[in-house]
C-alpha positions as CSV (number, residue, x, y, z in Angstrom):
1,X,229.9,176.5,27.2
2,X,230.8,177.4,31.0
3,X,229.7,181.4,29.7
4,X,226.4,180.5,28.4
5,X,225.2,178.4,31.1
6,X,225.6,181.3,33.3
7,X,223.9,183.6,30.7
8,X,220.9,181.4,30.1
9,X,220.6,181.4,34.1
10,X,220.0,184.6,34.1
11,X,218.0,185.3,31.1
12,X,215.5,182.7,32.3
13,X,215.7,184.5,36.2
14,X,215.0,187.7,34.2
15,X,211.8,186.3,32.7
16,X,210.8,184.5,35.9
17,X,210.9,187.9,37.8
18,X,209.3,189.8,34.7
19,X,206.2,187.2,34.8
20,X,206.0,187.6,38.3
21,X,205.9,191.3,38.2
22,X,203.5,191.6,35.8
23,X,201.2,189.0,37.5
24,X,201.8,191.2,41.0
25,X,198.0,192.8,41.4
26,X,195.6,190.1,40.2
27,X,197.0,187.5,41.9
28,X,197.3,189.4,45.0
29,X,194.0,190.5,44.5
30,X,192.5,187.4,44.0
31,X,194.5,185.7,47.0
32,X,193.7,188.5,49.4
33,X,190.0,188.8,48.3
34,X,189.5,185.0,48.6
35,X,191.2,184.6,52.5
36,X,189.0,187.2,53.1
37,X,185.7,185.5,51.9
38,X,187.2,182.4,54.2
39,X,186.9,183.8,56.8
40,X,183.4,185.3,56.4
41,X,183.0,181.6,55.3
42,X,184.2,181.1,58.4
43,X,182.0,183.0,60.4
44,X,178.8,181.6,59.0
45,X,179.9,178.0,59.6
46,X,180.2,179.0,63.3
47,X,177.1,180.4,63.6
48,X,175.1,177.7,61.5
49,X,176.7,175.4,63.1
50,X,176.1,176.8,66.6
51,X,172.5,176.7,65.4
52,X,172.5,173.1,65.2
53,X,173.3,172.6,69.1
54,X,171.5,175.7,70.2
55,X,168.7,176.9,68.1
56,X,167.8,180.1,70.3
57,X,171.2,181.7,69.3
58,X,171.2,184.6,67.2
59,X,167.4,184.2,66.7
60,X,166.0,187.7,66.7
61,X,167.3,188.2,63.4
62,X,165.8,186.0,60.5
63,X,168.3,187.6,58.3
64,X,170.6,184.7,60.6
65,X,168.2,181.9,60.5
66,X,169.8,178.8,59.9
67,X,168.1,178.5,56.2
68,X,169.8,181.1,54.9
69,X,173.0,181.7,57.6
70,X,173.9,177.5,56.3
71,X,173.8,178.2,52.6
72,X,175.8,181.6,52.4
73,X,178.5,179.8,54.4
74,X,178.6,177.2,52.0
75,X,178.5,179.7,48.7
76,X,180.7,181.9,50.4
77,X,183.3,178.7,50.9
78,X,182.8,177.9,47.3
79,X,182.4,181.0,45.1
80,X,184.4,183.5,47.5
81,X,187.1,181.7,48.8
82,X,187.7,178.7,46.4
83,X,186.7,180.2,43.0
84,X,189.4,183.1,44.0
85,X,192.0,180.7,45.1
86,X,192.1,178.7,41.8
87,X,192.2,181.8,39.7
88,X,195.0,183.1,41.5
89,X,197.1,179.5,41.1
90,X,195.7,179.0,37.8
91,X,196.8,182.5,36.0
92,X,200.3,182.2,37.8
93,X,200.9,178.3,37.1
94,X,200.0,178.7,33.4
95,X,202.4,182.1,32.7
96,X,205.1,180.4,34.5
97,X,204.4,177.4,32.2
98,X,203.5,179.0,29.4
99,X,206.7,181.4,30.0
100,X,205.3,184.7,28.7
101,X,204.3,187.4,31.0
102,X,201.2,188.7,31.4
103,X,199.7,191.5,29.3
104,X,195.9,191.5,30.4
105,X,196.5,192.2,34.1
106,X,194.0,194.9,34.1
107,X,191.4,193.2,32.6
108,X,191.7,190.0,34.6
109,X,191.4,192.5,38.0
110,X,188.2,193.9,37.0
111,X,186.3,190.5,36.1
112,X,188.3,190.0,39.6
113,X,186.2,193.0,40.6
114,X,182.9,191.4,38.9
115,X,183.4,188.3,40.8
116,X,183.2,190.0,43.8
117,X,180.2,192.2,43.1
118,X,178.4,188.9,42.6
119,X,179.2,186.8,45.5
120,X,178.7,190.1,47.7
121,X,174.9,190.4,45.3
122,X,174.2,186.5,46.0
123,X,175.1,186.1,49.6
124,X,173.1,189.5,50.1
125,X,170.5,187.5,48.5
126,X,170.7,184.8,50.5
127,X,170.6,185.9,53.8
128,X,167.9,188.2,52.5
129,X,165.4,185.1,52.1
130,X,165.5,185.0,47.8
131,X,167.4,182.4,47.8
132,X,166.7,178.9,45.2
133,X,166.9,176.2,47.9
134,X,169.2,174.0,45.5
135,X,172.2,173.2,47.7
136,X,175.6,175.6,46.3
137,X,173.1,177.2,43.5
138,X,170.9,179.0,46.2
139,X,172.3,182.5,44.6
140,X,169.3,184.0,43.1
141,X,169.5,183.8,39.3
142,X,170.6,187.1,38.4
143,X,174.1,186.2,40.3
144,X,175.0,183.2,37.7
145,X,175.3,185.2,34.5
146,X,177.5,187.7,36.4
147,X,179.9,184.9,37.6
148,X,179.8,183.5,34.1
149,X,181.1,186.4,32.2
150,X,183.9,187.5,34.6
151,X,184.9,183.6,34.5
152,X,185.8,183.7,30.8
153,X,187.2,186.7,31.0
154,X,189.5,185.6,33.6
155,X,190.3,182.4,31.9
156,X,190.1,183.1,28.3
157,X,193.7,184.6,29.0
158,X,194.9,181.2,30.5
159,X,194.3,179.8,27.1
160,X,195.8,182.2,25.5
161,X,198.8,182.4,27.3
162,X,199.0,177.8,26.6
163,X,198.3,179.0,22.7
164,X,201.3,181.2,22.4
165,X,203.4,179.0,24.7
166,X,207.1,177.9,22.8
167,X,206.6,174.9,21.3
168,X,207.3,172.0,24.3
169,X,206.6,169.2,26.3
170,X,202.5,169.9,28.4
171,X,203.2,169.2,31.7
172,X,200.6,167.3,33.6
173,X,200.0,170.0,35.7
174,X,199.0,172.3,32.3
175,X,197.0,168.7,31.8
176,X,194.8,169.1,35.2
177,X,194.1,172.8,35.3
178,X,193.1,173.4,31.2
179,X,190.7,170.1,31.9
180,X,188.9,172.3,34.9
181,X,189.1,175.4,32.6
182,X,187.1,173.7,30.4
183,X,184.8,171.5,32.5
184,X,183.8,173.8,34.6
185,X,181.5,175.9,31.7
186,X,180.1,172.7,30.7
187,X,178.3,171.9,34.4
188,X,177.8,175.5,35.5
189,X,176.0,176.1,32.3
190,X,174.4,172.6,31.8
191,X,173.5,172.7,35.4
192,X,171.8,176.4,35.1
193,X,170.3,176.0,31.6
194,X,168.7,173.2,32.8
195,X,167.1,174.6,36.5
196,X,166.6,178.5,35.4
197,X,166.3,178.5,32.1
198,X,164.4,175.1,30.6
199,X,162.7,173.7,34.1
200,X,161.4,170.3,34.1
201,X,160.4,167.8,36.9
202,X,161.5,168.8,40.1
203,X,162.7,165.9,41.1
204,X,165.0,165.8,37.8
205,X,165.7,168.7,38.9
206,X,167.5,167.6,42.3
207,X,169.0,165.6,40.8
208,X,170.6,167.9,38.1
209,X,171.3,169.6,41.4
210,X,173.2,166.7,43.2
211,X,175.5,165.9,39.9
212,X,176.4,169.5,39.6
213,X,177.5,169.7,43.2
214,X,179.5,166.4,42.4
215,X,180.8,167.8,39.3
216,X,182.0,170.7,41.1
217,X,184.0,169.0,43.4
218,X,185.8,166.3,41.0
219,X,185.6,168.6,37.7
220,X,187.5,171.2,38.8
221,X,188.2,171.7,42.7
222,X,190.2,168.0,42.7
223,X,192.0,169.0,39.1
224,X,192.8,172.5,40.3
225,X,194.1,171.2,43.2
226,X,195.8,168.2,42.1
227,X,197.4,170.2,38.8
228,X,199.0,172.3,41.4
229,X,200.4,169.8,43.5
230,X,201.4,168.1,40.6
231,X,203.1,171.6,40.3
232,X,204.6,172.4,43.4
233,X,206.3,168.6,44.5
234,X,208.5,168.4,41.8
235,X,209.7,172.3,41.7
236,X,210.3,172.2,45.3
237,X,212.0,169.1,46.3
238,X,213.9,169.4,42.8
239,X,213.0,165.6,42.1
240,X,210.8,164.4,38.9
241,X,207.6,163.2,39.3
242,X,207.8,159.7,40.6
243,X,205.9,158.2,38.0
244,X,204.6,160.0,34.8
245,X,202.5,157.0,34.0
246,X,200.7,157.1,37.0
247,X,200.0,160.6,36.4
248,X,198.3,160.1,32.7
249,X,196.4,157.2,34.3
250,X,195.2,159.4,36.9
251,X,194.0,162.3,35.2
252,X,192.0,160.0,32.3
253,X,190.4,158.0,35.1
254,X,189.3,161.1,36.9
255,X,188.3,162.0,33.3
256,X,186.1,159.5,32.5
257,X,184.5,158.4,35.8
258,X,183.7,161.7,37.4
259,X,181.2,163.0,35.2
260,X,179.0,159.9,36.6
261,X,179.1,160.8,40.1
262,X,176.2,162.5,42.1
263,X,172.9,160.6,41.7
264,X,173.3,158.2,44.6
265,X,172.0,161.3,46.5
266,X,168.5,160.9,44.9
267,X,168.6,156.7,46.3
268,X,164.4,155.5,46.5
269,X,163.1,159.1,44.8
270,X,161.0,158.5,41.6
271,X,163.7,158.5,39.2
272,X,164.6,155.9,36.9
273,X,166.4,153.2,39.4
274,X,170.0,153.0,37.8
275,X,170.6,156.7,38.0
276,X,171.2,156.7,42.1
277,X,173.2,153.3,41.4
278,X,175.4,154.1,38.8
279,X,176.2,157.5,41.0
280,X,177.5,155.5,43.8
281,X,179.0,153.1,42.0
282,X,180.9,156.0,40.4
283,X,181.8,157.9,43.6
284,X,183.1,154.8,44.8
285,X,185.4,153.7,42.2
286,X,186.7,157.3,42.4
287,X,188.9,155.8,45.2
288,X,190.8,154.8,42.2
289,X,192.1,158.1,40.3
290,X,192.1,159.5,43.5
291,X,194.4,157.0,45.2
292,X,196.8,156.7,42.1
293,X,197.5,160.1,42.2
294,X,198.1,160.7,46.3
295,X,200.7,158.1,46.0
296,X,202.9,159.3,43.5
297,X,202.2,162.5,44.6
298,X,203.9,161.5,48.4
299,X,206.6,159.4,46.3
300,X,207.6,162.7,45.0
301,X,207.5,164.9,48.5
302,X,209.1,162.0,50.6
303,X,212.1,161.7,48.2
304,X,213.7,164.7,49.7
305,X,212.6,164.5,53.6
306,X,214.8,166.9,54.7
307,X,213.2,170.2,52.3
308,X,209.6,168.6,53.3
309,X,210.4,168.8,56.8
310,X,211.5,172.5,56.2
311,X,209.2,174.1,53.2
312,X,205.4,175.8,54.0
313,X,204.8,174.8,50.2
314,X,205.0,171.2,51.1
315,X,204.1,170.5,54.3
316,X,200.5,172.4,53.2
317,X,200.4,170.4,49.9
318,X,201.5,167.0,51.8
319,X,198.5,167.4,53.9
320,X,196.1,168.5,51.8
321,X,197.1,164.8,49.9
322,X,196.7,162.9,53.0
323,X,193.1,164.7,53.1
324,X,192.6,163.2,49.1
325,X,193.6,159.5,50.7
326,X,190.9,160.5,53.5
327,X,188.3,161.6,51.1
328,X,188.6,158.8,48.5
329,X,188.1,156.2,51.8
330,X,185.3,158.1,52.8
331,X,184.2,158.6,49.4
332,X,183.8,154.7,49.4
333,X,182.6,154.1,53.1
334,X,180.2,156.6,52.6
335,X,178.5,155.8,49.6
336,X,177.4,151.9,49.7
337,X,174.7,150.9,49.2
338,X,171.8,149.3,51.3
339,X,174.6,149.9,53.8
340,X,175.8,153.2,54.5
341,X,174.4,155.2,51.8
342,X,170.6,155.4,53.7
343,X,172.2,156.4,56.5
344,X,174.2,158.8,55.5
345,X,171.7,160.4,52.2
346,X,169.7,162.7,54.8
347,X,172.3,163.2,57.7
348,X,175.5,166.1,58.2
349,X,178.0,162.8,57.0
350,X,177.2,164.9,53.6
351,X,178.6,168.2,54.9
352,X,181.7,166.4,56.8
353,X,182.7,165.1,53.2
354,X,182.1,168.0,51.1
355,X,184.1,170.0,54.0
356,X,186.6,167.6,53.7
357,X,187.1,167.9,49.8
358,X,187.1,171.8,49.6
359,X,188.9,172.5,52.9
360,X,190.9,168.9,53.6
361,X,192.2,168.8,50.3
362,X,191.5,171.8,47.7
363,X,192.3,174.3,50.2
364,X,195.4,173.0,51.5
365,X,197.0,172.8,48.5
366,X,195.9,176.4,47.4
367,X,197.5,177.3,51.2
368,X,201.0,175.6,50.1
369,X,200.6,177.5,46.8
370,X,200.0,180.9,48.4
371,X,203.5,180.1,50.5
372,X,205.5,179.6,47.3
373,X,204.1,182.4,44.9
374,X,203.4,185.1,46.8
375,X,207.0,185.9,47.9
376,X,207.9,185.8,44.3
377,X,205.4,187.8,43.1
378,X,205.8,190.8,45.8
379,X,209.6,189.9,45.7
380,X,209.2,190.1,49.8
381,X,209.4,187.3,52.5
382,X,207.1,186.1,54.3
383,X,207.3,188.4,58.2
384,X,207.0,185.3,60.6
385,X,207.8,182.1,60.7
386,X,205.4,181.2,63.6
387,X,202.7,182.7,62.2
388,X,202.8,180.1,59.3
389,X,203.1,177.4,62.0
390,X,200.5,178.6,63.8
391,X,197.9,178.7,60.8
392,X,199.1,175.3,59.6
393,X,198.7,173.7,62.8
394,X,195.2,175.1,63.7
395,X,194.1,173.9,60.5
396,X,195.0,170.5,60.8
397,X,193.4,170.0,64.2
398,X,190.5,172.3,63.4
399,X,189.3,170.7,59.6
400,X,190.3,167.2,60.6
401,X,187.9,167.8,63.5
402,X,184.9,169.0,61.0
403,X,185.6,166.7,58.6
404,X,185.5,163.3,60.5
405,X,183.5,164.6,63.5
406,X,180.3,165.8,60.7
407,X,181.1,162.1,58.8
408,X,180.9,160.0,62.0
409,X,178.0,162.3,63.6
410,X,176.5,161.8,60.5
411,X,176.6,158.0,60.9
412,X,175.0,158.1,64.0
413,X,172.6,160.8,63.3
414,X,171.5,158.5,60.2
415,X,171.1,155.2,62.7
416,X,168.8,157.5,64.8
417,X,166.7,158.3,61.4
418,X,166.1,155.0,60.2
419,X,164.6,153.9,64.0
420,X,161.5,155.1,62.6
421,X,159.8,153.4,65.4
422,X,161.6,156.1,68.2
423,X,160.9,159.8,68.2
424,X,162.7,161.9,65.9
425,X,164.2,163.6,68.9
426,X,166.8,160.7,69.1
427,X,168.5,161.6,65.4
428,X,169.0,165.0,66.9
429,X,170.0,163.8,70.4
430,X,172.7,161.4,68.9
431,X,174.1,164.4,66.6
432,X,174.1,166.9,69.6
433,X,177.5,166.3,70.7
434,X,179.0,166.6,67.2
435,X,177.4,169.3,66.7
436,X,179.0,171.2,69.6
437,X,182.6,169.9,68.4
438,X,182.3,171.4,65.0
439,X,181.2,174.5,66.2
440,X,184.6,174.5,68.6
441,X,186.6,173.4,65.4
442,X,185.4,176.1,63.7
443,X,186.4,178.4,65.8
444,X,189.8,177.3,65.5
445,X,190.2,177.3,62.0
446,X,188.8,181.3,62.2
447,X,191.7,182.0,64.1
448,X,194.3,180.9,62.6
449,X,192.7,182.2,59.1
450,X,192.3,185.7,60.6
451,X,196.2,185.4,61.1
452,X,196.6,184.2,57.3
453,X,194.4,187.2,56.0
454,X,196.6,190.2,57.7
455,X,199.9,187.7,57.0
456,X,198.9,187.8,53.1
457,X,197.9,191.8,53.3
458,X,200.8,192.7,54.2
459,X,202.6,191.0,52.2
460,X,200.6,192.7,49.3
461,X,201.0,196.0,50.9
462,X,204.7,194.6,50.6
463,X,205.8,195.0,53.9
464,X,207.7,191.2,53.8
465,X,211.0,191.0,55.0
466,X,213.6,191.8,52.3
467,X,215.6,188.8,52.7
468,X,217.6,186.3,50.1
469,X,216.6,183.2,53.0
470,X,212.9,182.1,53.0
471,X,210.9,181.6,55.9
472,X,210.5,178.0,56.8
473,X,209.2,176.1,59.5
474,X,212.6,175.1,60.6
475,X,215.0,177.8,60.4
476,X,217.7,175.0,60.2
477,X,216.4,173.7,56.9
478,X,217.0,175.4,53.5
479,X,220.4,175.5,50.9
480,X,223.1,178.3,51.7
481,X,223.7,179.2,47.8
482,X,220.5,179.5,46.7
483,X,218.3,182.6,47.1
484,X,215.1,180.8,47.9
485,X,216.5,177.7,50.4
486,X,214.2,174.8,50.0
487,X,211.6,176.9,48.4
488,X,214.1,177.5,45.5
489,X,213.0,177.8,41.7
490,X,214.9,175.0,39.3
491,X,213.5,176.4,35.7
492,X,216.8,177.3,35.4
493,X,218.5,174.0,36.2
494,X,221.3,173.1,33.2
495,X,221.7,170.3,31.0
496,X,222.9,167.0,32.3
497,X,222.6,167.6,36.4
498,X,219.7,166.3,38.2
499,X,217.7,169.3,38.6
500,X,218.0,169.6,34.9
501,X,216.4,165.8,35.3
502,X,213.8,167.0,37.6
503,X,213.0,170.1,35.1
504,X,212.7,167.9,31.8
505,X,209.7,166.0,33.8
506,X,208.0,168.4,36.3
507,X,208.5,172.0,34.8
């Protein structure tokens, strides 16, 4: 018994280290690729939002007016940067899971490829004036069957991989991530079919528009992000999930109340009258799935303090959970109405919260991911310590300054709207000052994402340290006998011990 243990150990090391390798280049790709799209993300938001504040700037150009400069940062946030992220996490997560190693690497780099070549098409687009005006569909319509097609052919092998799994336990985290697999086809396509292809009303038409940007964000950004925290708590800290029951209630309310939200955006347009209701009814109670699932999620990181006070993997994901508790607040604050929904329907409260789900939450969890895959996919560490600090702590400050400043300027701005008896002036006088914050916040968050970018190249050029300890935020922190410290792989935990415990319920 004390020969095999040591045998198994190393057999399941081996296959670790052979799904990593062969995993190496499209997850590299699609990591490096996406920081890169941040920050021209980035960019855009600095000078859109410097637009806001200062109209005159950058005004010679109308390739940079703020019609088209505002919706290629967004696109650029969503389908560059976000899109790439969650392919990178969700080829890894399920090969790891699925235990088999990759045999379609090649093919999942050039729909990588594809991808690109249509974002670079649609933002080209954009900026060149063809865009659609629907808000994070502006792309013009030859983009969407592009994206499409490289989509299934980068996930089609994620379902492949679950079907030829050994037979086993699913893991809540394989729960959340084949859920956005699969919901995501069924809003872009529904959303597409129904604005390109069969038009109707165009003010059915908005609001096809407003659920699909909803969908988005609680379809598969919040199950992406969520599987993968669901992910990276247990494996790290080397504690089971704090409650599985809480989990399965999570993921079916987020199931079943999600696909409602959206409409409240349409609230007094000529549509039938439930539809805005039942949409903010929806959002709101999405505090629920929402909640459920930050609070066993920090039950899990806080029972070991001491690796959460050391690991990049979970101080990123713990934050980008405190961003969920934020967002589900603000998702019910925001949205009730005869209250705060008029005020916020027309005003930049919307962009603080869909800034806060995709940056707040989603991408902060795809950061803490990054930390924790890529040095076992280049088999490098990571070069510097402070430079990890450095991007986490300028992200914090920075998206926490975006988020709430655009929610609260919002407010205000939406108070100034509905004085309908006062100059419209006043709207844009009460915003001004938020204004000029984001665009200062922004800034921030470029630096420190410029940092991340040539961090993550050279680790693909892999030009890490070669080092058995990981780089932490506190050098003090980590677990002398194992190769990986507090960032430390436990698939190979035995029978009977506690990490074996912590194994059986969180991969």
């Amino acid at each position: 018994m004390s020969s095999a243990t040591p045998n198994t150990s190393e057999q399941d090391a081996l296959l670790r280290a052979g799904i990593d390798r062969s995993l190496r280049h499209p997850v590299m790709f699609f990591m490096t690729s996406g920081a890169a799209w941040l920050a021209v993300s980035i960019v855009l938001g600095i000078i859109s939002s410097a637009k806001v504040h200062s109209p005159e700037f950058l005004s010679s150009s109308s390739w940079l007016t703020y019609g088209r400069v505002f919706p290629a940062h967004i696109n650029a946030l969503i389908y560059g940067w976000g899109f790439q992220a969650a392919f990178a996490v969700i080829i890894w997560m399920m090969a790891r899971l699925s235990r088999k190693e990759c045999t379609a690497a090649g093919l999942i780099l050039a729909a990588g490829h594809v991808w690109n070549l249509g974002v670079s098409l649609g933002l080209i687009g954009i900026l060149a004036g063809f865009s659609t005006g629907m808000p994070w569909m502006e792309f013009p319509f030859f983009a969407w069957p592009v994206l499409l097609v490289s989509y299934f052919a980068i996930v089609i092998w994620s379902f492949i991989q679950f079907q030829v799994r050994s037979e086993g336990h699913v893991y809540i985290s394989q729960w959340y991530i084949l859920a956005a697999i699969i919901w995501f086809p069924w809003v872009f396509i529904t959303a597409n079919t129904l604005l390109h292809c069969l038009p109707g009303h165009p003010v059915m038409g908005a609001g096809i528009n407003a659920w699909y940007k909803s969908a988005l964000i609680f379809l598969f950004f919040t199950p992406v992000a969520l599987g993968t925290a669901y992910y990276l708590a247990p494996k790290v800290t080397g504690r089971p999930v704090a409650s599985y029951t809480m989990s399965k209630f999570g993921f079916w309310s987020l199931a079943f109340i999600a696909p409602w939200a959206g409409m409240q955006k349409l609230t007094g347009a000529p549509i039938p009258y439930f539809l805005p209701y039942v949409g903010a009814a929806a959002t709101v109670l999405l505090f629920v799935p929402m909640i459920v699932a930050a609070v066993n999620l920090l039950r899990t990181l806080y029972s070991s303090p001491d690796v959460l006070a050391g690991s990049p993997s979970l101080r990123f994901t713990t934050a980008g959970v405190v961003g969920l508790v934020i967002l589900a607040v603000s998702a019910v604050i925001l949205n009730l109405p005869n209250t705060t929904l008029p005020l916020t329907q027309f005003s930049m409260s919307g962009y603080g919260f869909e800034i806060l789900a995709i940056y707040g939450f989603f991408s902060f969890v795809m950061f803490g991911a990054f930390y924790f895959i890529v040095p076992r996919v280049t088999r490098r560490e990571w070069l510097s310590r402070r430079l990890i600090k450095m991007h986490f702590l300028l992200s914090v400050y920075g998206i926490i300054t975006v988020a709430l400043v655009a929610i609260f300027g919002g407010l205000q701005q939406g108070i100034g709207q509905e004085e309908w008896q006062k100059p419209w002036q006043g709207a844009a006088t009460r915003a001004f000052p938020y204004a000029v914050a984001t665009t200062i916040a922004w800034c921030f968050i470029l630096f420190s994402n410029i940092f991340f970018f040539v961090h993550l190249l050279l680790m693909w050029l892999r030009l890490g340290r070669r080092s058995t300890h990981p780089t932490l935020f506190d050098s003090h922190h980590g677990h002398a006998g194992s190769p990986h410290g507090a960032e430390g792989d436990v698939d190979n935990a035995g029978p009977g011990t506690p990490s074996a415990t912590a194994a059986l319920h969180s991969h």
